[in-house]
C-alpha positions in Angstrom: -66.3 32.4 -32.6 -67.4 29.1 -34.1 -67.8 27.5 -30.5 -69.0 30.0 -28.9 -72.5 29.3 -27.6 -75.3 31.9 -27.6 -76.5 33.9 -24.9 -80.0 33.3 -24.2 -80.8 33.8 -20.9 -79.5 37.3 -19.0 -78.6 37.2 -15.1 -79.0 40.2 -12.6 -76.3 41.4 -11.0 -76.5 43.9 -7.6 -74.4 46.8 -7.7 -73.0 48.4 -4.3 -71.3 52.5 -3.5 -69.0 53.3 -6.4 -70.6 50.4 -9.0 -73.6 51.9 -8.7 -72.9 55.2 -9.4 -70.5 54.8 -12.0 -73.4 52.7 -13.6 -76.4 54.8 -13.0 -78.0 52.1 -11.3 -78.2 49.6 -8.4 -79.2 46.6 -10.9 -78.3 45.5 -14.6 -78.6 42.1 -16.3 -76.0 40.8 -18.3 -75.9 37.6 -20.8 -75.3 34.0 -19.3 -75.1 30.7 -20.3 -74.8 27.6 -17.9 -71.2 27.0 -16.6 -70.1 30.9 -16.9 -67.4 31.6 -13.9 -67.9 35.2 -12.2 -64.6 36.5 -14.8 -67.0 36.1 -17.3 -69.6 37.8 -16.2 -67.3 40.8 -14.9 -65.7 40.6 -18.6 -69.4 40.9 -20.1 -70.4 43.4 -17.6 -67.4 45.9 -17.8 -68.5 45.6 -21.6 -71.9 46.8 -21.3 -71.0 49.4 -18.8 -67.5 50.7 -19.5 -67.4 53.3 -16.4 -67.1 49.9 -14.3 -63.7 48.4 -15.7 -61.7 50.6 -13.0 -62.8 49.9 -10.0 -63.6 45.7 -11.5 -60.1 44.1 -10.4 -59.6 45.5 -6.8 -64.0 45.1 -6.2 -65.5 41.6 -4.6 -67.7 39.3 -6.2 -70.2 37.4 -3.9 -72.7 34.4 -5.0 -76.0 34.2 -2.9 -74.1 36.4 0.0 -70.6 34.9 -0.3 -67.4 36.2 -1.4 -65.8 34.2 -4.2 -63.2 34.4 -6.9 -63.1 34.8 -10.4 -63.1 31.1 -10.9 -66.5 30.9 -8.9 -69.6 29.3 -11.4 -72.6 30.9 -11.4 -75.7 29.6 -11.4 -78.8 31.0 -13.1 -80.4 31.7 -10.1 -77.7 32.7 -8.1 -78.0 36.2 -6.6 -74.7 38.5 -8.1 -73.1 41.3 -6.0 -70.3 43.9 -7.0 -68.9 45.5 -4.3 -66.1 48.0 -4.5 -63.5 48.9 -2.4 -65.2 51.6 0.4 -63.7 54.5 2.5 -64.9 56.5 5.4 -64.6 56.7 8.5 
């Protein structure tokens, strides 16, 4: 898209339980660019890492240890978590 700025820098985002398994990791970077709210991020991840889409909508997001919403902005240094749904007991 014409205004569509390029990704130049990647972020890294912590993957918790399900995420991680269904990723094959506890880590993975996706693109960023400055002002990019956590839906875009979860957009970019769920297309790097298909397996994730799922479990994405009823998961929670957290910035630097916080739960936010999809509207949340993250930072370049922010520290990213997915965390699914869990069960047990």
């Amino acid at each position: 898209m014409p205004n569509e700025k390029p990704h130049t820098a990647q972020i890294e985002i912590r993957l918790f339980a399900s995420a991680a398994d269904k990723a094959g990791r506890r880590i993975v970077h996706v693109p960023w660019q400055a002002g990019d709210t956590i839906g875009e991020v979860a957009n970019r991840l769920c297309s790097q890492i298909p397996a994730i889409a799922p479990i994405i909508n009823s998961s929670r997001w957290a910035i630097d240890m916080k739960f936010v919403s999809y509207k949340a902005i993250v930072d370049f240094d922010a520290e990213v978590a997915l965390i699914p749904p869990v069960s047990g007991g």
